[in-house]
Structure formats: structure tokens, C-alpha cells
LUMPAKE-756023 format. One line per field, with one value per residue (C-alpha): x, y, z; residue in one letter. Coordinates in Angstrom, 3 decimals, decimal comma, always signed. Example, Ala and Ser with C-alpha at 12.3 -4.5 7.8 and 13.67 -1.06 7.14 Angstrom:
// residues 2
x +12,300; +13,670
y -4,500; -1,060
z +7,800; +7,140
type A; S
// end
This chain:
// residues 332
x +156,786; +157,614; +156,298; +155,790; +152,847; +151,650; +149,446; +147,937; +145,129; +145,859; +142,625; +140,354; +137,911; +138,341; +135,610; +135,557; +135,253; +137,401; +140,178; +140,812; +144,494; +143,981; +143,553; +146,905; +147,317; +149,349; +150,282; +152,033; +152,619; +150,998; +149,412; +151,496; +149,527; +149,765; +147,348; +146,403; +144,951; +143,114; +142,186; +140,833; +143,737; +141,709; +144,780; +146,243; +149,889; +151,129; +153,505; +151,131; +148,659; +151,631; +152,986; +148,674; +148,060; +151,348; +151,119; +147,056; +148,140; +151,066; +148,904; +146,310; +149,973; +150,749; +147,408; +146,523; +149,341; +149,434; +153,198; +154,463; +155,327; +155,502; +151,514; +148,920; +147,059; +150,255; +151,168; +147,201; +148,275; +151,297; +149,023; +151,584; +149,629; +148,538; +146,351; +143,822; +143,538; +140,748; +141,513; +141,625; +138,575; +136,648; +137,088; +137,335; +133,555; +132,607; +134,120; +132,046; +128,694; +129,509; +130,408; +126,973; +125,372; +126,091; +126,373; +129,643; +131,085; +132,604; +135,453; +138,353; +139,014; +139,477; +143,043; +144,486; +142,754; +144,020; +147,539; +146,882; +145,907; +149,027; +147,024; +148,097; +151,162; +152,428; +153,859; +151,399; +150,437; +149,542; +146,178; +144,172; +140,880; +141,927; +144,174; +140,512; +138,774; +141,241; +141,863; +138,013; +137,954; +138,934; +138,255; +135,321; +134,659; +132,632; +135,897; +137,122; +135,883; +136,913; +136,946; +137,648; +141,232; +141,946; +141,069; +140,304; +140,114; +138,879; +141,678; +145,223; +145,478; +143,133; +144,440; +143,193; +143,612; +141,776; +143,220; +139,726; +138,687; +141,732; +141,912; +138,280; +139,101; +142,263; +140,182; +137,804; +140,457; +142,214; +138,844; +138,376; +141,636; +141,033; +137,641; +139,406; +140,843; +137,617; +138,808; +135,150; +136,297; +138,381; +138,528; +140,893; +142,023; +143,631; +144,485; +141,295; +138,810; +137,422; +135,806; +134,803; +133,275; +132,190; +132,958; +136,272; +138,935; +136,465; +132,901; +132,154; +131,258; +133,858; +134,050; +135,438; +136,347; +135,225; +137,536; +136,712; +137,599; +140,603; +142,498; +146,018; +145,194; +147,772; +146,988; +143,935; +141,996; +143,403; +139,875; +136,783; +133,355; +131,560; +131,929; +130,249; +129,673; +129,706; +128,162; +129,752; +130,018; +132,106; +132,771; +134,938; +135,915; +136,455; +137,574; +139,552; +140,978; +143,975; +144,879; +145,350; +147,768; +147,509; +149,141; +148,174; +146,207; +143,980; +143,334; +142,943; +141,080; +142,272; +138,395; +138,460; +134,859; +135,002; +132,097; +133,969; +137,700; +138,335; +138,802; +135,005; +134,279; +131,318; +130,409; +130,630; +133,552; +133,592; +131,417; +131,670; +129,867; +128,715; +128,061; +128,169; +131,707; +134,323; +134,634; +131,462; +131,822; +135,118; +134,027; +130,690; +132,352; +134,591; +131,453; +129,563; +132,498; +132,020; +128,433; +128,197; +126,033; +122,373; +123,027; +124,310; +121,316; +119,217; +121,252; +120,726; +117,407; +116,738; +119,965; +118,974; +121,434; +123,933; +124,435; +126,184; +127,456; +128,174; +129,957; +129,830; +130,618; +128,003; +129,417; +132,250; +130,976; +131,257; +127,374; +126,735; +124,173; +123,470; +120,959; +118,103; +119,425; +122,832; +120,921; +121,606; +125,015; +126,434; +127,883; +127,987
y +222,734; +226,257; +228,653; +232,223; +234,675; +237,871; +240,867; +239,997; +238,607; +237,021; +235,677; +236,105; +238,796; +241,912; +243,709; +248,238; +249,445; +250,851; +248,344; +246,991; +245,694; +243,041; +240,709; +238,488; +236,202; +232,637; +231,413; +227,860; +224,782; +221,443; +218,511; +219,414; +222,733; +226,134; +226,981; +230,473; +231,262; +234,711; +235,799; +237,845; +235,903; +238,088; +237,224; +234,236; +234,686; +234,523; +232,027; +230,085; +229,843; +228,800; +226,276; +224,632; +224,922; +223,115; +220,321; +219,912; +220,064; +217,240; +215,225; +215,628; +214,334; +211,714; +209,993; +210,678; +211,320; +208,875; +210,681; +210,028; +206,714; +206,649; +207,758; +205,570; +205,158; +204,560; +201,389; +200,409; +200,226; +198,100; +195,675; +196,543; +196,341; +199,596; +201,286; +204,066; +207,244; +209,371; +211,119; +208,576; +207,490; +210,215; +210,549; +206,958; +206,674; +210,045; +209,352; +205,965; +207,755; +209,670; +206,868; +205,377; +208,900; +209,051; +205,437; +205,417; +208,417; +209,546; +206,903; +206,529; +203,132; +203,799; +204,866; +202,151; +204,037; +207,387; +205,947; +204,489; +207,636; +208,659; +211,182; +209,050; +207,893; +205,819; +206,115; +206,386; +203,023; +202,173; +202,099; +199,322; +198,290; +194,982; +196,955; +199,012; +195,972; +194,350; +197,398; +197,724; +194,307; +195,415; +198,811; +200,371; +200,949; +197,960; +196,146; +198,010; +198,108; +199,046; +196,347; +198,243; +200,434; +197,978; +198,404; +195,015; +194,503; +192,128; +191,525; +193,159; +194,828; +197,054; +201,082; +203,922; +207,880; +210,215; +213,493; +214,211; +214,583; +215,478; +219,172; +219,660; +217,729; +219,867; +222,822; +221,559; +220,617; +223,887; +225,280; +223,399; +224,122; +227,764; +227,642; +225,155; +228,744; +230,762; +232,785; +233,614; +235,219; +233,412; +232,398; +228,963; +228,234; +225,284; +224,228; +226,473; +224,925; +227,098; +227,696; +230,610; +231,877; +235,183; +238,704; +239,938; +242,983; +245,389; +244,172; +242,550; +238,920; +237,202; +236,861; +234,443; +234,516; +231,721; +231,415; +231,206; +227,899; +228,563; +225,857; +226,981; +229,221; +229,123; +231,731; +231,820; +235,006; +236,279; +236,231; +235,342; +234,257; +234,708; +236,333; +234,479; +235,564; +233,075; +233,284; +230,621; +227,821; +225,906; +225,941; +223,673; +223,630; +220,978; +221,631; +219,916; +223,405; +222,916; +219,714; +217,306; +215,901; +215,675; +212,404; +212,061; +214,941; +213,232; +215,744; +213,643; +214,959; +214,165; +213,617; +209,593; +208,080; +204,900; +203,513; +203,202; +203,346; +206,009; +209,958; +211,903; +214,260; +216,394; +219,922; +220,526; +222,639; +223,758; +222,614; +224,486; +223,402; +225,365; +222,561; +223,249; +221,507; +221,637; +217,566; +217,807; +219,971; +218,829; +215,104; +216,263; +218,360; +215,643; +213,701; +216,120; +216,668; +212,670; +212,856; +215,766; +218,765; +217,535; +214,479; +217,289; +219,231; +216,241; +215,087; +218,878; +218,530; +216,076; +217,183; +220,704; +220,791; +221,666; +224,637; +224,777; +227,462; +225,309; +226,438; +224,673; +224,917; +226,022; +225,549; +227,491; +229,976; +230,023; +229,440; +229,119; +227,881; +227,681; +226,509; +228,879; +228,269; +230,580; +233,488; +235,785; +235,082; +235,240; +238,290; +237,715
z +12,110; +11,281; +13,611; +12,809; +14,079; +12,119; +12,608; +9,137; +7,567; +4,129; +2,196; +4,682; +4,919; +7,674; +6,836; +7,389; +10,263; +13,613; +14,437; +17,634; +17,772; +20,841; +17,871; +16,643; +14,046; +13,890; +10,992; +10,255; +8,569; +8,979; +7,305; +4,088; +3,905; +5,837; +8,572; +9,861; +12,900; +14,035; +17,419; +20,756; +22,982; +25,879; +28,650; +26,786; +25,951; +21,845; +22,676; +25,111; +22,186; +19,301; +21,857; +22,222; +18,832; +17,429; +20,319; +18,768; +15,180; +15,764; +18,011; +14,552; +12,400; +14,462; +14,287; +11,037; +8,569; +6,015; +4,989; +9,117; +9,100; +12,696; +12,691; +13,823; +10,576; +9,082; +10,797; +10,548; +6,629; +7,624; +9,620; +12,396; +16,163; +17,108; +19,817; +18,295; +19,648; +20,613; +17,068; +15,146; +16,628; +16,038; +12,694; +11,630; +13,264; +11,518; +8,227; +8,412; +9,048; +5,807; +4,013; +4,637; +4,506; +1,056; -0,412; -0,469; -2,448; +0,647; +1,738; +3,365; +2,552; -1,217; -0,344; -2,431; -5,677; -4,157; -4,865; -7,863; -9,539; -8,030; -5,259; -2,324; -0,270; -3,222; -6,322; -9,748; -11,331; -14,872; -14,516; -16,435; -16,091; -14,791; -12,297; -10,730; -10,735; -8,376; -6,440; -5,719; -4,216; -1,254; -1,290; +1,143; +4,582; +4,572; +4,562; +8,037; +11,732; +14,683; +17,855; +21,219; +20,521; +17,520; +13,656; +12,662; +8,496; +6,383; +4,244; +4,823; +1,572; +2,942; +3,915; +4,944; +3,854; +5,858; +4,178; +2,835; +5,766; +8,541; +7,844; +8,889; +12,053; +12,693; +12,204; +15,009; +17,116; +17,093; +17,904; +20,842; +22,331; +21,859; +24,025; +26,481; +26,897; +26,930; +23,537; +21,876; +19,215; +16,419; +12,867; +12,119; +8,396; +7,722; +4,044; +2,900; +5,531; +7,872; +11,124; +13,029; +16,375; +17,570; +15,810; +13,784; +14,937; +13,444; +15,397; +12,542; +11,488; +9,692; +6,176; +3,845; -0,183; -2,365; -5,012; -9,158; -10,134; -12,741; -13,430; -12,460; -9,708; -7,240; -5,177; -2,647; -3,449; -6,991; -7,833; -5,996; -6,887; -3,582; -0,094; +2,482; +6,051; +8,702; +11,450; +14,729; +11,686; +9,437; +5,856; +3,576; -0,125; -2,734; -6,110; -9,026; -10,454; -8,502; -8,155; -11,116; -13,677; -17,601; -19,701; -23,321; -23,592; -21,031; -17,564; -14,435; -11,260; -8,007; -6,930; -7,273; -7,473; -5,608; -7,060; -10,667; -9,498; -12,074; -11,790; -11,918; -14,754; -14,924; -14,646; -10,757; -10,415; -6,967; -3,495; -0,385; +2,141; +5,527; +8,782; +12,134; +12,421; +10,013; +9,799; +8,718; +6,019; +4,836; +3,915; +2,922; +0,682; -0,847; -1,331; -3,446; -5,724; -6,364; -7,119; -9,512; -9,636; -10,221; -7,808; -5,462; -5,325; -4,706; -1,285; -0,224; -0,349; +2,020; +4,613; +5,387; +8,416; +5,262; +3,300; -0,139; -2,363; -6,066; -8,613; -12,241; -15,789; -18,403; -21,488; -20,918; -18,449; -14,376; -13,234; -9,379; -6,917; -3,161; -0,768; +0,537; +3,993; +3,167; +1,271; +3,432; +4,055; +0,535; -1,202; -5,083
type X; X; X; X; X; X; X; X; X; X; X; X; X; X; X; X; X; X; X; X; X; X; X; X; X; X; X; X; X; X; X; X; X; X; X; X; X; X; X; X; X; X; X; X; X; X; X; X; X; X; X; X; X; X; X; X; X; X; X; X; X; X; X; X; X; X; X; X; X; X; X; X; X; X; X; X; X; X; X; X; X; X; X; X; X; X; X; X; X; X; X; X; X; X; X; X; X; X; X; X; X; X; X; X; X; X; X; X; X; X; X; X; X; X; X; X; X; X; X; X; X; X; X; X; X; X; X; X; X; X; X; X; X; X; X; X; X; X; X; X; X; X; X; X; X; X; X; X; X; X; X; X; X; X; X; X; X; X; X; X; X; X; X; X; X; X; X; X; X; X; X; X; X; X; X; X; X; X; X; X; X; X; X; X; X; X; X; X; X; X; X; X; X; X; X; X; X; X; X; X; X; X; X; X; X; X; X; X; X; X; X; X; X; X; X; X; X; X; X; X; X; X; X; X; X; X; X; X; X; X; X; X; X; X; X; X; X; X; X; X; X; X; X; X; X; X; X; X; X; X; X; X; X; X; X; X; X; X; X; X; X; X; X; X; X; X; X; X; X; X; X; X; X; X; X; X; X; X; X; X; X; X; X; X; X; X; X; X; X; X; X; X; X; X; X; X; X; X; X; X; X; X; X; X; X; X; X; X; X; X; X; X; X; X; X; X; X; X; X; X; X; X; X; X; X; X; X; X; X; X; X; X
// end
């Protein structure tokens, strides 16, 4: 894991105002993504905080990493014996609550779709319907348990992916270790998921860009639709504008609906959602981007511990929407 740490702040928000310089900033690799990291380390060394965070973010890649073959959730896809940790744990029983939260659109057990739309661990099928039709046989978390430290399945062809999901946790994690250490003031970005406590270099609260969904975008930032301000929460983004294939003329999302075994297609372009943890908000997130747009709205309607800033295609033109709860915190 590449270790660097910067006086910086990339895509995230600083905000105007006098600077006070006791702040640093970490930034690294992990999880196939970059993480960066900003802080009051109060009496906490730089290299005492790189040396925490990396030992939380590997603990995170050796429990959850479907690309570490060594990982636990690895050799749970190999049937191989295997203790869970308190990680895995904790997400596996979150990521089930979501699952059931939302009928199913959120679900880590649909990993062997994930790969066969070629956004897994394994190489791209040719997809058929006859080929989703047995894949969904044993697809679901209904198919998957856990039984003291053990995952017990109901068929073997059953795996899991958790990606949808892990950043969020890493996010949390990170956080955690930080106010092991009493730091109050923070902001944690990990693959575009965020979480943040306390008040920026300036005084201020932090802020964070939401990006315009243009296909293509590579950069975070290049143009943004929305600045939010959060305020000691959470916030995650799902999106299809940067991650997808085209064969045939025919774009493919890499948002899988597990209901129909087949990549979604509708007019929801973007879902960010604000929770009080970033687990939270990551699968919920993922979910939404399953559902679609009006289907969206109607879950937020009856879970008002989320917010939601949506952004969505109107014949041809960016149109957005968010939850009365995040008014005030949004900056169009």
C-alpha cells in the first residue's frame, strides 16, 4: 500500500476563511481505489496516524477483498473452512438488514451475476437468458447465514461480493480509529464515500462536491452539480457514468438488478445518500441505483433517517432532487 501524506485537499471542499495549519492530510491507496484522509491530529504523530490507518485499511482487505485470495470472504467463495472476523461480521449482518430493507435490490450474494456481467472477480460470460436463470438459482442472501464464526450456505455455488458496500465500512472504520485517538475534527474519503466529524482548517463545516453525471468523467470535481455541507455525517455516491462497458452498440451498467439478473436502465443517474454511518449510506446507495428514480422517492418516504440528493435524466437534460431533510445543507 503506497503511503504518501500531503498538505492538500483535492475534491473536497475547504471553504474561505483564516487557515489554521495544525491540519494534515493522508492520502493512499486501498481497496483498488485511493483514499484521503484530513485532520486536527491535536498531539498524534503523522506517522503514528499513517501506520493506524494502513493496519485498519488492510485488516478491511484481508477480510473483505474479493481480489486477496488469502481474504476471508475469499476462501468463504472457495468453501475452504474459515473463521469470520469481527469485520466481516459486521457487515455481512448489515448488508443482510439491507437486503431485507429493500426486498432485495441490495445484495451481496448476487456476486455470481457481478461476474457474469464481467463487474466481479471473474472473467465476462456470454450472457444468455438461460445463463441468468441458472445464475439466480442460487443467488440471494436468503441462500447464506451465518452459524457462530462460520458462514454456512445453502448450496456451494453460492459467493459473496461485498464491494458495494466495503468502502462505506472502511470509511467507518478509519473513523473509529481516529476517535480511539480523541481527533474531533476529520473528514475520511475513500473511493468517493465520505464521512466527517467536527469543523474544517478554516472553522468551517466541511464541504463536499457532487459531481455531474457525464459519462466519461474521470476526474472527481471537473464539474459539480451540488455542494453539500455535512454536518458529523456520512454521505455515499452511486452512479453508472463511470463505470460500464459497450458491445454491439449495447451500453451495460455496472448496477446489476438482482431481481432480473440483467444490467438496470432507467433515468436515475446519480444517488447520494447522507446516513449517520457511511455503511449505511454506501449500500443504501447501491440499492436506490437498482430501483430507479420514482421507486426511489417512494422508499425515502417512509425511511426519513436518510437523506438523498438524486440526479436524473430528463430527456436529455441533468434534473435533480433531494429530501426536505438536507435543504439546508445543499448548495446548487
Amino acid at each position: 500500500m503506497k503511503r504518501t501524506c500531503y498538505l492538500i485537499v483535492l475534491w473536497i471542499i475547504a471553504g474561505s476563511c483564516s487557515r489554521q495549519p495544525s491540519y494534515i492530510t493522508i492520502n493512499g491507496f486501498t481497496m483498488g481505489t485511493s483514499y484521503q484522509i484530513t485532520c486536527h491530529p491535536g498531539n498524534i504523530s503523522p506517522d503514528s496516524l499513517l501506520t493506524g490507518i494502513e493496519a485498519t485499511l488492510m485488516h478491511i482487505d484481508q477480510s473483505l477483498s474479493v481480489y486477496n485470495y488469502q481474504s476471508v470472504i475469499s476462501k468463504i467463495n472457495r468453501n475452504e473452512p474459515v473463521a469470520i472476523d469481527s469485520f466481516f461480521r459486521t457487515v455481512f449482518t448489515r448488508s443482510h438488514e439491507i437486503y431485507t430493507a429493500t426486498n432485495g435490490a441490495f445484495d451481496i450474494a448476487a456476486s455470481p451475476l457481478f461476474n457474469a456481467w464481467g463487474f466481479g472477480f471473474t472473467h465476462r460470460e456470454i450472457i444468455t437468458p438461460a445463463v441468468i436463470d441458472s445464475l439466480q438459482q442460487f443467488c440471494g442472501m436468503q441462500h447464506v447465514r451465518l452459524h457462530g464464526d462460520k458462514v454456512i450456505k445453502d448450496d456451494p455455488r453460492v459467493t459473496l461480493n461485498a464491494n458495494a458496500i466495503a468502502k462505506g465500512f472502511g470509511v467507518d472504520a478509519v473513523a473509529a480509529f481516529l476517535e480511539q485517538l480523541d481527533i474531533q475534527h476529520y473528514i475520511i474519503e475513500i473511493g468517493g464515500e465520505v464521512r466527517s466529524k467536527g469543523r474544517n482548517r478554516y472553522g468551517k463545516p466541511w464541504r463536499v462536491g457532487i459531481d455531474k453525471p457525464v459519462e466519461g468523467a474521470i476526474l472527481p470535481g471537473e464539474s459539480l452539480q451540488a455542494i453539500l455541507q455535512l454536518n458529523d455525517n456520512a454521505l455515499a455516491t452511486s452512479g453508472n457514468y463511470r463505470r460500464y462497458y459497450e458491445e454491439n452498440g449495447t451500453k451495460y451498467a455496472h448496477t446489476i438488478n438482482p431481481a432480473t439478473g440483467y444490467p438496470v436502465s432507467h433515468t436515475l443517474l446519480s444517488v447520494t445518500i447522507i446516513a449517520s454511518d457511511c455503511m449505511t449510506a454506501d449500500a443504501y446507495a447501491t440499492a436506490m441505483m437498482v430501483i430507479g428514480l420514482d421507486s426511489t422517492k417512494q422508499f425515502l418516504t417512509t425511511h426519513p433517517e436518510l437523506g438523498a440528493f438524486l440526479i436524473y435524466d430528463d430527456r436529455n437534460t441533468f434534473r435533480s432532487f433531494h429530501t426536505d431533510n438536507i435543504r439546508e445543507m445543499i448548495n446548487e
